[in-house]
C-alpha positions, 0 to 999 in steps of 0.5 A: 500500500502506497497511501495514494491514489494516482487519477487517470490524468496522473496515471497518463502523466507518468506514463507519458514520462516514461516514454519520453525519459527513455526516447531521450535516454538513447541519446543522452545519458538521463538515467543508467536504468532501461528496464520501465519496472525499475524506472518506475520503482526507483525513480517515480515510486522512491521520489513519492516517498516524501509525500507525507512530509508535505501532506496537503500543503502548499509549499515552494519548492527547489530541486537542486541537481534534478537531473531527469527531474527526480524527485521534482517532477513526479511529486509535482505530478502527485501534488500540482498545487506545490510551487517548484523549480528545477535546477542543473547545470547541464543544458542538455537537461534543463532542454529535456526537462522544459520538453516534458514539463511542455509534454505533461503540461505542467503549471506551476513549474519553474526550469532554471539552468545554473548552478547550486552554488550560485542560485544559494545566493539569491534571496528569493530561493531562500527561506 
């Protein structure tokens, strides 16, 4: 037992991500995992396991390094009412990670190309 339920449109999203993570994933190195099944328990299940911590809350949010947009993208599909932003510094991540936020029409979403060190600095990524 999770301790959710995922809506068709949920259920459709992540699926959706799971195509696009591993066309992408062929010519780019997203994720060092190919088989779905654990892609879906590794990446998108273990990404849900902050789920409780946040509830029903509505939290802003910055995931640093997010890579392929883990944990970001899956608890955003989970939880659209929470602010978040996604921060690499690779360009070729930040151009995958705008494809599916597009492709999953996601709101609510921010995609930044930078680096940890230099967004710590600025004021409206600190609490």
């Amino acid at each position: 037992e999770l301790g959710f339920e995922l809506s068709e449109r949920q259920i459709e999203q992540f699926l959706t991500y799971l195509e696009i993570l591993r066309n992408w994933n062929k010519r780019m190195n997203l994720t060092s995992l190919k088989d779905p099944r654990e892609i879906i328990i590794t990446h998108f299940l273990d990404s849900l396991t902050i789920l409780k911590a946040i509830d029903n809350k509505e939290i802003s949010a910055i995931d640093i390094g997010t890579g392929a947009g883990f944990p970001g993208i899956p608890l955003k599909i989970l939880k659209p009412q929470i602010s978040l932003s996604l921060l690499d510094s690779s360009r070729k991540r930040i151009e995958f990670l705008k494809y599916l936020s597009k492709s999953l029409k996601l709101k609510g979403l921010e995609i930044i190309w930078g680096r940890a060190e230099d967004y710590g600095r600025k004021e409206e990524y600190r609490e």
